[in-house]
N, C-alpha and C positions, 0 to 999 in steps of 0.2 A: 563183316558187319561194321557198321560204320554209324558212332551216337553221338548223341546232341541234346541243349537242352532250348525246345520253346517255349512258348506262352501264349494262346488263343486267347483275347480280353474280350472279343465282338463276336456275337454272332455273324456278322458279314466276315470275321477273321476265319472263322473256321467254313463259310462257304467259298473263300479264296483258297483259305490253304487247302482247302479236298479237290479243289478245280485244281490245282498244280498237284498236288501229287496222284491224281487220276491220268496225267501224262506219262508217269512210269510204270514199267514192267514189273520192277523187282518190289518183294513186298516190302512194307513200311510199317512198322508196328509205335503205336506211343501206350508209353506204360506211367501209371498214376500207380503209387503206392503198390499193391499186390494186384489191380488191376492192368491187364493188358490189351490193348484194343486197335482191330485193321486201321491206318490213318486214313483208309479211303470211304470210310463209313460214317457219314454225319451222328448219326444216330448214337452209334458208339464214342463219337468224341463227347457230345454232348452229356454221355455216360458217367466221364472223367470228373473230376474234382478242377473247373478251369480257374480258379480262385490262385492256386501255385502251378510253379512251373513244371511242364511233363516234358519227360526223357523219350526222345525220338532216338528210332533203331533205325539205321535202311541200311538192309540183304543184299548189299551190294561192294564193291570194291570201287565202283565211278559214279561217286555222287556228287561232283564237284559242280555238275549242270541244278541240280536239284534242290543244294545246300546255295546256290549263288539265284536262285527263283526265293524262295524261303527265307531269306538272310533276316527280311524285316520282321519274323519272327523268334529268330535267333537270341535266346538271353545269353549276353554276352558279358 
């Protein structure tokens, strides 16, 4: 597993970021505080607290394609 931290500010940010991560296989989890939610579910991001920054999980060991689509939401 492989983590990170983003930031969705826009509603159009989190219809981009669902459209990329709907390209992958392996699942992607973002967790807000004790909530934890599919990254491929609007509904559920929406869910989140997007005010701070959420910790993204991805189930994977090659996500170097994924995190390099993503980057502009990457708090760095």
């Amino acid at each position: 597993m492989i983590k990170t931290t983003i930031s969705l500010q826009a509603i159009n940010d989190v219809k981009d970021f669902v459209n990329i991560v709907m390209k992958y296989e392996y699942d992607i989890d973002l967790v807000s505080g004790r909530y934890a939610v599919d990254a491929k579910s609007i509904m559920g991001i929406f869910s989140l607290d997007l005010s701070k920054p959420i910790e993204l999980n991805a189930h994977t060991d090659d996500a170097d394609a994924f995190f390099e689509e993503i980057d502009k939401y990457i708090v760095k």
